[in-house]
Backbone as a printed PyTorch tensor [residue, N CA C, xyz], in Angstrom:
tensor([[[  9.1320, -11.6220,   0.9560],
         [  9.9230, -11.2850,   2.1290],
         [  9.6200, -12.3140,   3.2190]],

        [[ 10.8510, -13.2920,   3.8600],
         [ 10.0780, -14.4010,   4.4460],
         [  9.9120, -13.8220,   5.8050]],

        [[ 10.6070, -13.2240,   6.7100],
         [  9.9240, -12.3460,   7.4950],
         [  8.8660, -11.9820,   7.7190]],

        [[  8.4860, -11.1990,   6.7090],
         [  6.7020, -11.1940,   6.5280],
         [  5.9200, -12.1330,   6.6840]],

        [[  6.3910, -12.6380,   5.7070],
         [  5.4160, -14.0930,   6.2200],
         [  5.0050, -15.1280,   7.1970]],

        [[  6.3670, -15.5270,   7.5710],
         [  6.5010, -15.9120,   8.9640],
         [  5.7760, -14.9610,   9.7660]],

        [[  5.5480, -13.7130,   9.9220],
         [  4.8350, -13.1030,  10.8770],
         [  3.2180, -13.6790,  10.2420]],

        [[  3.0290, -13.4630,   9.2010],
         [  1.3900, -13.1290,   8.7980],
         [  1.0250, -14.8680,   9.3080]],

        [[  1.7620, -15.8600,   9.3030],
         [  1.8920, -17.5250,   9.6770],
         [  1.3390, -17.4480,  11.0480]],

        [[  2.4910, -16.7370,  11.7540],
         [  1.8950, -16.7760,  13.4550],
         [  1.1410, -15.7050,  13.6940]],

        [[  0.9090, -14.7800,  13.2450],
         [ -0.1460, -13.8810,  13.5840],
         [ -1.2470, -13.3120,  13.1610]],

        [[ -1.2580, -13.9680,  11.9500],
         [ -2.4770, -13.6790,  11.1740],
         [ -3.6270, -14.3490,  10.9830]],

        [[ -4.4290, -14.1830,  10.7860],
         [ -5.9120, -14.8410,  11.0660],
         [ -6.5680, -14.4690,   9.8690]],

        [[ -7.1120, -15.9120,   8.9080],
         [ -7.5900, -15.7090,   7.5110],
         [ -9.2080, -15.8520,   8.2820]],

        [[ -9.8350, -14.9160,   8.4900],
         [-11.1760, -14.9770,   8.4830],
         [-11.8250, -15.6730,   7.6900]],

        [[-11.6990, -15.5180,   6.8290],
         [-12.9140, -16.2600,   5.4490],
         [-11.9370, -16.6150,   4.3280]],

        [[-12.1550, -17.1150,   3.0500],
         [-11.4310, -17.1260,   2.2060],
         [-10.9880, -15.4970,   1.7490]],

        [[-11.6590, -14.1790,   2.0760],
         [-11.0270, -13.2690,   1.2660],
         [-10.5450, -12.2360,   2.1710]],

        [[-10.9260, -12.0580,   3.8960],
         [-10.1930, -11.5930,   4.4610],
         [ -9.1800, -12.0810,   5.8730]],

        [[ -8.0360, -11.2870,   5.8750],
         [ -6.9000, -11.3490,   6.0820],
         [ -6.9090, -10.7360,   7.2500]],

        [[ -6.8390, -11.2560,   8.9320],
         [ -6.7600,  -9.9000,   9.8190],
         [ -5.2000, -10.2000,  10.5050]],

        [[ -4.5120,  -8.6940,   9.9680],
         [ -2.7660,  -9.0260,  10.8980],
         [ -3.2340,  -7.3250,  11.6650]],

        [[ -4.2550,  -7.4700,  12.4070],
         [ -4.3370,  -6.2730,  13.3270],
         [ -3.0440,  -6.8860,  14.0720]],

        [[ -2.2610,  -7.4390,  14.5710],
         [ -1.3340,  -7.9120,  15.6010],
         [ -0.1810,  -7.0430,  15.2460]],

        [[  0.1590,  -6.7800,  13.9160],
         [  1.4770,  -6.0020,  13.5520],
         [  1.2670,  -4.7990,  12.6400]],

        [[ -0.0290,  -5.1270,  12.0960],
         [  0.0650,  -3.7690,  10.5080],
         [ -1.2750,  -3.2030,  10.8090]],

        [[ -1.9880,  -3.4180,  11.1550],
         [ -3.4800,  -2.4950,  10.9850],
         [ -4.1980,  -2.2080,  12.0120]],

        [[ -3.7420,  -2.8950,  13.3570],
         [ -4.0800,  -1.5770,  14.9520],
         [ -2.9720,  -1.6230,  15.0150]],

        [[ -1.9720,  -2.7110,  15.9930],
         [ -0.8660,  -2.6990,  16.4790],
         [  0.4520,  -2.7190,  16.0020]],

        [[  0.8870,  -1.8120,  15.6110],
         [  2.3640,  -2.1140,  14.7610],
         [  3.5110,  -2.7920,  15.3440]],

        [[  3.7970,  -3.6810,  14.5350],
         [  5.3290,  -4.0490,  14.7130],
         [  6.6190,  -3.0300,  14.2180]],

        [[  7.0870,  -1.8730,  14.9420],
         [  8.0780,  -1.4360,  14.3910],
         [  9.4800,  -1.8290,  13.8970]],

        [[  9.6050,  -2.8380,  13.9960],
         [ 11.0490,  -3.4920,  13.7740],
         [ 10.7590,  -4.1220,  12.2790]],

        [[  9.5320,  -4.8240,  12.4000],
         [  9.2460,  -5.3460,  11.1900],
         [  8.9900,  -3.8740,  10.4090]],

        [[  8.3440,  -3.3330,  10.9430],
         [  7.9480,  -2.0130,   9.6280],
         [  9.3750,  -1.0600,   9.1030]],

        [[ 10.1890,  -1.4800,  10.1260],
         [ 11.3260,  -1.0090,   9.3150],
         [ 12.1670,  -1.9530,   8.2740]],

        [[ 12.2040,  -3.0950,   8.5850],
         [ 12.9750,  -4.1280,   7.8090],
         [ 11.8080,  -4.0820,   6.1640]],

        [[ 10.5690,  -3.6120,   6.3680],
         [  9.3910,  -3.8060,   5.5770],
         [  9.9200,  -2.0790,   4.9390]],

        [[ 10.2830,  -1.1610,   4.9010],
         [ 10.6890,  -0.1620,   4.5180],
         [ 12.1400,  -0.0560,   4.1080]],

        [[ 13.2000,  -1.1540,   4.3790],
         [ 14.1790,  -1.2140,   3.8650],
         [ 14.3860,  -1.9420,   2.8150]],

        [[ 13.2950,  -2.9180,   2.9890],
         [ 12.6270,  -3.7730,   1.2880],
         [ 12.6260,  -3.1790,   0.3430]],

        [[ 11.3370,  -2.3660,   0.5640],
         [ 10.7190,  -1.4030,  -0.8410],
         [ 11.8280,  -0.4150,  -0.8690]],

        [[ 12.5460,   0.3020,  -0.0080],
         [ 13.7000,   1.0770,  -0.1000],
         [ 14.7260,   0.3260,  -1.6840]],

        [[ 15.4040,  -0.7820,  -0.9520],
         [ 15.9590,  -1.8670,  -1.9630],
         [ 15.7920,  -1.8820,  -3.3780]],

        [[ 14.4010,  -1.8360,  -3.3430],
         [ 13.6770,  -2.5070,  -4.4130],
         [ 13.5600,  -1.2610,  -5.3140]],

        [[ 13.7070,   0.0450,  -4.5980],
         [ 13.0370,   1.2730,  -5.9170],
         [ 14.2320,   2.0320,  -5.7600]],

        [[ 15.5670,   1.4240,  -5.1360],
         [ 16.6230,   2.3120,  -5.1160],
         [ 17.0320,   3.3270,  -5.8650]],

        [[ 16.8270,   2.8860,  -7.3060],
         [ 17.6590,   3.4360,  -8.8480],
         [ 16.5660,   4.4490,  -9.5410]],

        [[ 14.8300,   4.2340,  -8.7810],
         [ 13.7350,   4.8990,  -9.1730],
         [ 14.0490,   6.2280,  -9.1900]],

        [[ 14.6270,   6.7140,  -8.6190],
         [ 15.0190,   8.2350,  -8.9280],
         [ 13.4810,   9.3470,  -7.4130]],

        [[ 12.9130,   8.5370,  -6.6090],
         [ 11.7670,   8.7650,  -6.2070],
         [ 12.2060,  10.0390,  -5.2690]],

        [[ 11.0320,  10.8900,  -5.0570],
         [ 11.3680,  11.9580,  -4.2010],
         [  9.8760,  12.2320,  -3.4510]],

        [[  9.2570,  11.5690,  -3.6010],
         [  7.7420,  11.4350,  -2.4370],
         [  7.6150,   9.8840,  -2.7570]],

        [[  6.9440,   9.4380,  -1.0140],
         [  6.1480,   8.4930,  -1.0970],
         [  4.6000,   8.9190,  -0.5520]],

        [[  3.7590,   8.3490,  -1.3140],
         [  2.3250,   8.2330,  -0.9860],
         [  1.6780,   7.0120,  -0.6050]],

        [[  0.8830,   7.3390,   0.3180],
         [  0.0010,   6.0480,   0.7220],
         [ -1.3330,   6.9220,   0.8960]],

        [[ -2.6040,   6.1120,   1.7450],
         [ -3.6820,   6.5290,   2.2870],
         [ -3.3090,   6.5340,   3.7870]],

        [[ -4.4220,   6.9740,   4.3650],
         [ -4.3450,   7.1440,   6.0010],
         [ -5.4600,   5.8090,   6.0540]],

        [[ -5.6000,   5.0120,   6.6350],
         [ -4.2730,   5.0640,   8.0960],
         [ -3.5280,   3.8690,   8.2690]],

        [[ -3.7920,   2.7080,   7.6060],
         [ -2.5710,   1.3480,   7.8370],
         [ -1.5960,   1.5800,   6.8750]],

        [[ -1.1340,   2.4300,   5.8340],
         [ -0.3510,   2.6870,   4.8180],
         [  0.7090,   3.3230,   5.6300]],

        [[  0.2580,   3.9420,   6.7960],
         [  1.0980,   5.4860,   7.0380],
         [  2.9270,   4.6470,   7.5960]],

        [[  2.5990,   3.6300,   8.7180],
         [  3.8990,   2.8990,   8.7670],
         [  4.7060,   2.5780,   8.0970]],

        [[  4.5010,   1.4420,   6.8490],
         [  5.1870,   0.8800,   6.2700],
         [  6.0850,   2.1770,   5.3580]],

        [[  5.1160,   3.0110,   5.1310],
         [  5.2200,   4.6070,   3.6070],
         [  6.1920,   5.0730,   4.8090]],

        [[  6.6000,   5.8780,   5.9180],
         [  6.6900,   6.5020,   6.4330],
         [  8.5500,   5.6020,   6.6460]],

        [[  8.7220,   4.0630,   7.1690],
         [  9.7850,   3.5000,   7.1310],
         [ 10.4840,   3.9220,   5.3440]],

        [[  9.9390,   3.1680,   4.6560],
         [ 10.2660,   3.5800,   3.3400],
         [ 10.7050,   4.8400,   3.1140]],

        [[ 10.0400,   6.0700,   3.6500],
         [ 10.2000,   7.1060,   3.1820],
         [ 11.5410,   7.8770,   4.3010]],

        [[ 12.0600,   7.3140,   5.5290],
         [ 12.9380,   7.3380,   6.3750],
         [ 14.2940,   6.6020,   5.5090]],

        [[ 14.1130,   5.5720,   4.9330],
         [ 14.9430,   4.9550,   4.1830],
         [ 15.7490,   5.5850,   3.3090]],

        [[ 14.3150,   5.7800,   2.0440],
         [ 14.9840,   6.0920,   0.7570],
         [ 14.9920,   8.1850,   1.4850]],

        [[ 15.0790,   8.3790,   2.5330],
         [ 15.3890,  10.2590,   2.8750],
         [ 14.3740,  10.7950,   2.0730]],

        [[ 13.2780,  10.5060,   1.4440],
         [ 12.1440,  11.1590,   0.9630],
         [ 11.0420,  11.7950,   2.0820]],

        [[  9.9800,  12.7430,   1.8590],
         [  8.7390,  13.0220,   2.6440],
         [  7.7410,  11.8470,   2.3590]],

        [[  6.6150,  11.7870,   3.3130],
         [  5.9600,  11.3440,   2.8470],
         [  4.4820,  11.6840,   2.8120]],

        [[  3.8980,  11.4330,   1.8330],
         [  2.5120,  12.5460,   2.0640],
         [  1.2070,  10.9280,   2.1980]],

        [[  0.7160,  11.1750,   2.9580],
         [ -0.7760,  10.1300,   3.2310],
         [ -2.1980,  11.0620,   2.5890]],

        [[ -3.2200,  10.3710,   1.9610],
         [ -4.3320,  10.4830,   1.3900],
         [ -5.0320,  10.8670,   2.6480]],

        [[ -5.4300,  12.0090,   2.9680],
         [ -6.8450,  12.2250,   3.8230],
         [ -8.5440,  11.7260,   3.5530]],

        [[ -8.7500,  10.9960,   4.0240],
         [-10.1860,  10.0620,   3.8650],
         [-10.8000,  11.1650,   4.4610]],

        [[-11.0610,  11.6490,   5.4830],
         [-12.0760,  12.7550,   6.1250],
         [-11.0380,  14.1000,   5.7680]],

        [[-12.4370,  14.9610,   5.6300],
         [-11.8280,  17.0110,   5.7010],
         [-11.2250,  17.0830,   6.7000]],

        [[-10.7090,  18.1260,   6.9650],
         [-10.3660,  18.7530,   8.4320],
         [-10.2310,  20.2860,   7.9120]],

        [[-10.1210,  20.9960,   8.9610],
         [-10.2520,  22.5970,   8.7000],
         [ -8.9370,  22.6000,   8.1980]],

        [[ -7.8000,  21.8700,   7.9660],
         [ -6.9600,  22.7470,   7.5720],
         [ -6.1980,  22.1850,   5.9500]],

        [[ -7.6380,  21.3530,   5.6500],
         [ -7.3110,  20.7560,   4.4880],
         [ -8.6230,  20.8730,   3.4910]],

        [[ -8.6730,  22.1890,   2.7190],
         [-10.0860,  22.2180,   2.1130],
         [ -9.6460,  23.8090,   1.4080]],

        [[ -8.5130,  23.6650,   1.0260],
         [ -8.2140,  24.2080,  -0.7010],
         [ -7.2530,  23.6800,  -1.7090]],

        [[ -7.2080,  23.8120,  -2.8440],
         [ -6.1220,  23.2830,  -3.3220],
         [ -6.0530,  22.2690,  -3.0570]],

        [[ -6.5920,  21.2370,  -3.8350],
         [ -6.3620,  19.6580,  -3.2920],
         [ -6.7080,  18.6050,  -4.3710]],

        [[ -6.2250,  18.0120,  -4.3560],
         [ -6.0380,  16.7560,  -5.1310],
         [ -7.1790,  15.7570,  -4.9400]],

        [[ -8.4440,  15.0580,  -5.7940],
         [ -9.0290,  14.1960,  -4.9100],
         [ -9.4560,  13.2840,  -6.0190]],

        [[ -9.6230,  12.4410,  -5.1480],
         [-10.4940,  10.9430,  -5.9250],
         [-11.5680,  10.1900,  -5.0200]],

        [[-11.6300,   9.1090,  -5.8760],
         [-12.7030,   8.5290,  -4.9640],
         [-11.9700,   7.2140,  -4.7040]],

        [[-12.2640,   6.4460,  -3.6250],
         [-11.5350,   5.4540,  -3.7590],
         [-13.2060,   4.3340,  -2.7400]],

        [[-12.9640,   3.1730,  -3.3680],
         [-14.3050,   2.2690,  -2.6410],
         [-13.3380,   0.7380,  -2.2960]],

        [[-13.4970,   0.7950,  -0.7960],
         [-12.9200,  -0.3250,   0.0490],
         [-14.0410,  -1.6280,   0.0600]],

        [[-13.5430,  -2.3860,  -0.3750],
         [-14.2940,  -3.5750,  -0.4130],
         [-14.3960,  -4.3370,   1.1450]],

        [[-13.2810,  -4.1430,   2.0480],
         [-13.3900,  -4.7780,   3.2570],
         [-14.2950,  -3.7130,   4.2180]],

        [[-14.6070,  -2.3120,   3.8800],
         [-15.5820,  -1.7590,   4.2490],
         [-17.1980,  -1.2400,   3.8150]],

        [[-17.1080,  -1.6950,   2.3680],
         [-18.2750,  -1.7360,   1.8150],
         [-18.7280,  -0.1230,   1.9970]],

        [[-17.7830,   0.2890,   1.2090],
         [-18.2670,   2.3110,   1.2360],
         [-17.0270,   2.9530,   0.7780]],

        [[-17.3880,   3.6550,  -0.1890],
         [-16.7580,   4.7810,  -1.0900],
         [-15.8570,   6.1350,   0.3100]],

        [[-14.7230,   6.1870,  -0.2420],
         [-14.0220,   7.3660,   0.2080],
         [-13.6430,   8.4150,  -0.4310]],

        [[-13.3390,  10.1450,  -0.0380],
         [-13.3020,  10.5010,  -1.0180],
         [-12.0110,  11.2700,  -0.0500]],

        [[-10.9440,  10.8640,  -1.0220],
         [ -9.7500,  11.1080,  -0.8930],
         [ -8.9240,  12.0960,  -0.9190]],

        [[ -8.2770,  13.0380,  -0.3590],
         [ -7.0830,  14.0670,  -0.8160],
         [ -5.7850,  14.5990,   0.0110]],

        [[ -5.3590,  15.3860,  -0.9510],
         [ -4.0330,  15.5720,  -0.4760],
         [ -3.7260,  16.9760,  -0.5760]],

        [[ -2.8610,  17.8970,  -0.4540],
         [ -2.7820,  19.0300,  -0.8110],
         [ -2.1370,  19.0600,  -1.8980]],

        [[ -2.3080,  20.1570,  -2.7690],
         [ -1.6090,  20.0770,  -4.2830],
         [  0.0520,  21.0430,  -3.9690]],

        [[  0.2280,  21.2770,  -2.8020],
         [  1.3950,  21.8300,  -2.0290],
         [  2.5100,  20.8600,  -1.9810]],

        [[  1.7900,  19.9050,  -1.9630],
         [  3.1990,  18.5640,  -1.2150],
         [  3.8720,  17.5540,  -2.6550]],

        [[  2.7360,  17.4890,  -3.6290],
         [  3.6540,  17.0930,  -5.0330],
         [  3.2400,  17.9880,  -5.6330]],

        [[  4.3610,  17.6790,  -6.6960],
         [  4.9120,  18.7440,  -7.7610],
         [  5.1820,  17.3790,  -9.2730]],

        [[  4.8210,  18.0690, -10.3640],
         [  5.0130,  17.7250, -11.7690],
         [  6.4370,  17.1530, -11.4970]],

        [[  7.2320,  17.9100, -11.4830],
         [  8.8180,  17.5950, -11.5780],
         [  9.1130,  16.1160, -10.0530]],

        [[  8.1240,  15.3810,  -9.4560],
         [  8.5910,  14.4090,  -8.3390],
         [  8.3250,  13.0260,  -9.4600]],

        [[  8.8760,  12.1450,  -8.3420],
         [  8.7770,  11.0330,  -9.0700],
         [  7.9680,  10.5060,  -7.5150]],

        [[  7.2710,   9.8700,  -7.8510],
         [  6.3350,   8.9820,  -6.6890],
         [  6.2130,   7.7070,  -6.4750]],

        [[  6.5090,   6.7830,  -5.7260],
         [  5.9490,   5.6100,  -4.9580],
         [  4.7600,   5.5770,  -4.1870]],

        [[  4.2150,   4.8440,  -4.5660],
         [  2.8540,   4.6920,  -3.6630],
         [  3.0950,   3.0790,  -3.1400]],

        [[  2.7280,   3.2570,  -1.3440],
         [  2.7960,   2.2240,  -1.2240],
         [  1.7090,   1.9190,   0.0090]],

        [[  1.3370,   1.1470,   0.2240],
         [  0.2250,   0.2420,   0.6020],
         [  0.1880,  -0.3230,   1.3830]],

        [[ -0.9440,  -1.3260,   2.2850],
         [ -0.6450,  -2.4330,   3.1220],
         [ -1.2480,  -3.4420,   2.2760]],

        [[ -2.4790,  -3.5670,   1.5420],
         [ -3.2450,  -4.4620,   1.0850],
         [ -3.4750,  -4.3180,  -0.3770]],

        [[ -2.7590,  -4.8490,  -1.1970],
         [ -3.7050,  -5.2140,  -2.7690],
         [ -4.7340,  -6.1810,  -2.9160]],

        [[ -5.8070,  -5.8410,  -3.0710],
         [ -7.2960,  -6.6090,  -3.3980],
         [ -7.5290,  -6.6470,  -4.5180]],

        [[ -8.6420,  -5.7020,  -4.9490],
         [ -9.1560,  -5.5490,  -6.3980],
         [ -8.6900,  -4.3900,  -6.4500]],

        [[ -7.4170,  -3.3430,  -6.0040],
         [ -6.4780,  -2.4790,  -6.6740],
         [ -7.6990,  -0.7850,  -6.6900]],

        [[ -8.7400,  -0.9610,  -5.9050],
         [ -9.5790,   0.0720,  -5.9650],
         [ -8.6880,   1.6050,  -5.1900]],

        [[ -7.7260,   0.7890,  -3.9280],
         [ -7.2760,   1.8700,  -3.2610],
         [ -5.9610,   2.3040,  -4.1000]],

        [[ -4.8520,   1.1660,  -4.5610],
         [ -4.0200,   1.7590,  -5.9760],
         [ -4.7060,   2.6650,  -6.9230]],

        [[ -5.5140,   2.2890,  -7.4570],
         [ -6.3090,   3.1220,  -8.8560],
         [ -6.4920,   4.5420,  -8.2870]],

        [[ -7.0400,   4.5160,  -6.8950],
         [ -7.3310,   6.4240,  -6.1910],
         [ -5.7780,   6.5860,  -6.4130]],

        [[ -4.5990,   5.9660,  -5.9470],
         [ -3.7670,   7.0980,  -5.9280],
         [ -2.7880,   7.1340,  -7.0190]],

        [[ -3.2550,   6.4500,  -7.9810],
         [ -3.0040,   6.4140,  -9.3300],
         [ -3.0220,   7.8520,  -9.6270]],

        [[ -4.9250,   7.8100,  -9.9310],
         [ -5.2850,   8.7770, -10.3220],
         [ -4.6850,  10.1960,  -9.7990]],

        [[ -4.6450,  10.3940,  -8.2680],
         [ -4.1180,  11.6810,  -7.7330],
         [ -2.7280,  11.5640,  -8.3020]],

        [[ -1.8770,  11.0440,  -8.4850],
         [ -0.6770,  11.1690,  -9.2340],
         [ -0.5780,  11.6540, -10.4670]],

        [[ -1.4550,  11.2140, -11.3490],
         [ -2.0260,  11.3760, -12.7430],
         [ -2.1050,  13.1340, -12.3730]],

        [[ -2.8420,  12.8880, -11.7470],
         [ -3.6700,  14.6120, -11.2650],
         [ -2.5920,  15.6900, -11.3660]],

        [[ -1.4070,  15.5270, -10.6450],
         [ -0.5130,  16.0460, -10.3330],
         [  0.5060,  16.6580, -11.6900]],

        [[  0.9180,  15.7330, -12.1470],
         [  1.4470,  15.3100, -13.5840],
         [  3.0830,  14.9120, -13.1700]],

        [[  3.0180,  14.3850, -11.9300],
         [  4.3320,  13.3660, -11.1310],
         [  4.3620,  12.2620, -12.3390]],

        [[  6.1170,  11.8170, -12.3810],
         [  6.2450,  10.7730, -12.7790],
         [  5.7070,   9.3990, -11.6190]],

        [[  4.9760,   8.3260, -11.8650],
         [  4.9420,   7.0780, -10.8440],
         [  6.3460,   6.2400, -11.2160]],

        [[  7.1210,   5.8690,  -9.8170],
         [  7.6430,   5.1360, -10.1450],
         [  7.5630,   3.2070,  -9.8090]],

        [[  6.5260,   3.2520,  -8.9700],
         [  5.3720,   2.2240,  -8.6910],
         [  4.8860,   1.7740,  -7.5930]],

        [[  4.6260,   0.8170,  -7.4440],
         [  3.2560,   0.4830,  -6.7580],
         [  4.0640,  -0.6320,  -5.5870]],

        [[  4.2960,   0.1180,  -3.9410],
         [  4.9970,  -0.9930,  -3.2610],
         [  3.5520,  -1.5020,  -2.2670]],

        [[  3.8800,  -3.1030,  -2.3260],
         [  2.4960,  -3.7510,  -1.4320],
         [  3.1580,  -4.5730,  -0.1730]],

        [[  2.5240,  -3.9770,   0.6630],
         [  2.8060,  -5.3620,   1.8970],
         [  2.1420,  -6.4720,   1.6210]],

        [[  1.5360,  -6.4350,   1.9200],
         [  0.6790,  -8.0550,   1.0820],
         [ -0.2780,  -7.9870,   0.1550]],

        [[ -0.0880,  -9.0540,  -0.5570],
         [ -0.9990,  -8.4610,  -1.9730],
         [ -1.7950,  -9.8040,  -1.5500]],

        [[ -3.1770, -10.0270,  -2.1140],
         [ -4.0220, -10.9820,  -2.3230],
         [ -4.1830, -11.5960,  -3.5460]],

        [[ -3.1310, -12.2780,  -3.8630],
         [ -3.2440, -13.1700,  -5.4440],
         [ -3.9720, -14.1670,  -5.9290]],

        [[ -4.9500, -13.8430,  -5.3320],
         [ -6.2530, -14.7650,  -5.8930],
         [ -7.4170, -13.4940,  -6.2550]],

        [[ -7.1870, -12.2940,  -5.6010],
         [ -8.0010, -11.5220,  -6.2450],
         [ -7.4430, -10.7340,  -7.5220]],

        [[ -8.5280,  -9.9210,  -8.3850],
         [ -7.6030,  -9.6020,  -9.5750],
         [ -7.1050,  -7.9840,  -9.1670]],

        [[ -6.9620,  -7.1260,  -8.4970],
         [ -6.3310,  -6.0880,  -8.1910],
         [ -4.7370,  -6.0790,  -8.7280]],

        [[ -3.9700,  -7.0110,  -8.2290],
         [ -2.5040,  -7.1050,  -8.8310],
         [ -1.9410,  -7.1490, -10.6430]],

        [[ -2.5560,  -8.5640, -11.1180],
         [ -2.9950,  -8.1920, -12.7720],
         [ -3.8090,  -6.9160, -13.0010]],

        [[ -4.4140,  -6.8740, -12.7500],
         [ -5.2830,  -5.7610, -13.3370],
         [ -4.0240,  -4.6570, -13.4620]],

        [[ -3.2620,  -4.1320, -12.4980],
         [ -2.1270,  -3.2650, -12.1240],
         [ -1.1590,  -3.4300, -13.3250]],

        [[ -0.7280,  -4.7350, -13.0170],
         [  0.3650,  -5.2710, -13.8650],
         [  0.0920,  -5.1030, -15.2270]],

        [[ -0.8290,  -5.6060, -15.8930],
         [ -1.7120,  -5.5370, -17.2730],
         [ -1.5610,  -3.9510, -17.9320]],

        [[ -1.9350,  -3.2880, -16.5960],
         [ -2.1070,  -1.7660, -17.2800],
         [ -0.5330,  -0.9910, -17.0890]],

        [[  0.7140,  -1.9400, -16.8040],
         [  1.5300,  -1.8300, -17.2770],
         [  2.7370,  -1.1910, -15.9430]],

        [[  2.1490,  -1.0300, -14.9020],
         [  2.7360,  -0.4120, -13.8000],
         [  3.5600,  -1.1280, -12.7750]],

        [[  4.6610,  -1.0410, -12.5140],
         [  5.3970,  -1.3950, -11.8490],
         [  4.9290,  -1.9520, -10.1210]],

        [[  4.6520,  -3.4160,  -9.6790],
         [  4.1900,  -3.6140,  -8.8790],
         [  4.7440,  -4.3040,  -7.9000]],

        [[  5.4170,  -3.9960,  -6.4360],
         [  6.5030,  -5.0080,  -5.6830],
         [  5.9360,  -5.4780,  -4.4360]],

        [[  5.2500,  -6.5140,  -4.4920],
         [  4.8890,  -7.3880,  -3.5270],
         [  5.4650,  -7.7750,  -2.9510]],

        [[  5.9130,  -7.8060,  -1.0930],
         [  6.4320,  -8.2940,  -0.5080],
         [  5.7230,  -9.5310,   0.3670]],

        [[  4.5110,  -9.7740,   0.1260],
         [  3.9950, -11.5870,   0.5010],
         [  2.5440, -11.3440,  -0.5210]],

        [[  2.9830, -12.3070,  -1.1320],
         [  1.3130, -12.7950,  -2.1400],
         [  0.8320, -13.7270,  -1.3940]],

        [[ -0.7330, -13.2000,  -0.8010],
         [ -0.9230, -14.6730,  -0.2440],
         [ -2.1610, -15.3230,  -1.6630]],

        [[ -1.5920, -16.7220,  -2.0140],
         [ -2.6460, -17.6220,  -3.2320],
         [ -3.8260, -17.3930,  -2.7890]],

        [[ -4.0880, -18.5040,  -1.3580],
         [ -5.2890, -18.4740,  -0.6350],
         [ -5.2260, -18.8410,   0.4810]],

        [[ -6.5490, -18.7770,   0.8070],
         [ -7.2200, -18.7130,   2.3140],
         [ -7.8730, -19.8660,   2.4680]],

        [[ -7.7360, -20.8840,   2.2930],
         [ -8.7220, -21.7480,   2.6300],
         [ -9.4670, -22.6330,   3.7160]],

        [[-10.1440, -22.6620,   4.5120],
         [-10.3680, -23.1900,   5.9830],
         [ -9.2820, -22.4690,   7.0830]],

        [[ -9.0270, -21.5170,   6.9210],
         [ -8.4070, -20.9780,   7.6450],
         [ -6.6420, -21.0780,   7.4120]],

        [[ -6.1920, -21.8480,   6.5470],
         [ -5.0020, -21.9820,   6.1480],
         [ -4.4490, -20.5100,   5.4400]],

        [[ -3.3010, -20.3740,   5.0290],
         [ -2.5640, -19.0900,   4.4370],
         [ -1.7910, -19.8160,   3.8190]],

        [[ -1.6930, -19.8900,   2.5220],
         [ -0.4800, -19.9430,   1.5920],
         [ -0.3460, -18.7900,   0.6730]],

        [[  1.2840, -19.4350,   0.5730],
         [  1.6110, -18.3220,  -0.3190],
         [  2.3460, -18.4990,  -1.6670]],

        [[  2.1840, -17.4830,  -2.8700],
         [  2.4410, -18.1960,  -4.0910],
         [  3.7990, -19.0990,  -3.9830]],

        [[  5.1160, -18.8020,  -3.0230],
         [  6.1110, -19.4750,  -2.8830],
         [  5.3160, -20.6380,  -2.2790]],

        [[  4.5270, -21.4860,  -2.0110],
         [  4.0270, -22.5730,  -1.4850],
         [  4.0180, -22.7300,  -0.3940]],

        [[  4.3470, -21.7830,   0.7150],
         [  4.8140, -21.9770,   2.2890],
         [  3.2500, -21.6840,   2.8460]],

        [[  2.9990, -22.5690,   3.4830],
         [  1.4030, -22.4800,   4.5300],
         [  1.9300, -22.6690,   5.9610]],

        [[  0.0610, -22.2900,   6.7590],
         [  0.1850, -22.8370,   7.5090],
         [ -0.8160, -23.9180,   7.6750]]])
């Protein structure tokens, strides 16, 4: 999506070779214009999926899932990382371990909001090593929902999270792969840097 990119170009900041900071539009400060054009993408893209929930995690997932899920007229349900009093029966959970935070989460949802008979999208801000896909894999699995796959705002294609996905056979729609990071540069598998 060159949109995307062009934003992640001027506003993104490759810290190191493996992280990525676009706090400017997707992970404090949202760009809503982009998060809708970024929800009319994956909309596009899973039109014919037959989908009737989208899932993400809380809390940079909830935008992009939430445009998408305004799009394609679906609900959308987000992964709770912390309890709260009004979420602690009946529930769906996994574990999920963030590599850009170095600590295990333990994930859920209510078993109220999917149903066997949905078809599901899960969609994302970041593919890495696919640890936060695999949690909501699994809670899907849990459920006994059809997946109909895996939407990414930016995937990291130098780490193996995306193959790993792909390999195990699941439908995966990247809207910016970035190759690499190098000295502070951003490219992307289409070859466009900065």
């Amino acid at each position: 999506m060159k949109k995307l990119q062009e934003k992640i170009l001027q506003e993104g900041q490759a810290l190191n070779e493996s992280v990525l900071k676009v706090d400017a539009f997707l992970n404090h400060q949202i760009d809503p214009v982009l998060m809708q054009q970024i929800g009319k993408e994956f909309a596009t893209r899973f039109k014919d999926a037959g989908i009737t929930k989208v899932l993400t995690l809380e809390s940079s997932g909830i935008a992009p899932s939430v445009m998408t899920g305004l799009e394609l007229g679906v609900p959308v349900i987000f992964g709770r990382k912390h309890q709260s009093l009004t979420l602690v029966d009946d529930l769906y959970t996994t574990s999920v371990y963030s590599f850009t935070k170095e600590t295990s989460n333990d994930i859920a949802i209510s078993k109220e909001y999917i149903q066997a008979d949905d078809v599901v999208l899960i969609i994302d801000d970041f593919l890495a090593n696919g640890q936060a896909a695999l949690g909501l894999i699994d809670i899907v699995n849990q459920t006994g929902a059809d997946l109909a796959g895996i939407g990414i705002v930016i995937e990291k294609g130098f780490q193996n999270g995306g193959k790993k996905l792909r390999e195990k056979g699941y439908r995966v729609e990247s809207l910016a792969i970035v190759e690499s990071m190098q000295a502070g540069d951003i490219t992307f598998r289409n070859g466009e840097t900065q």
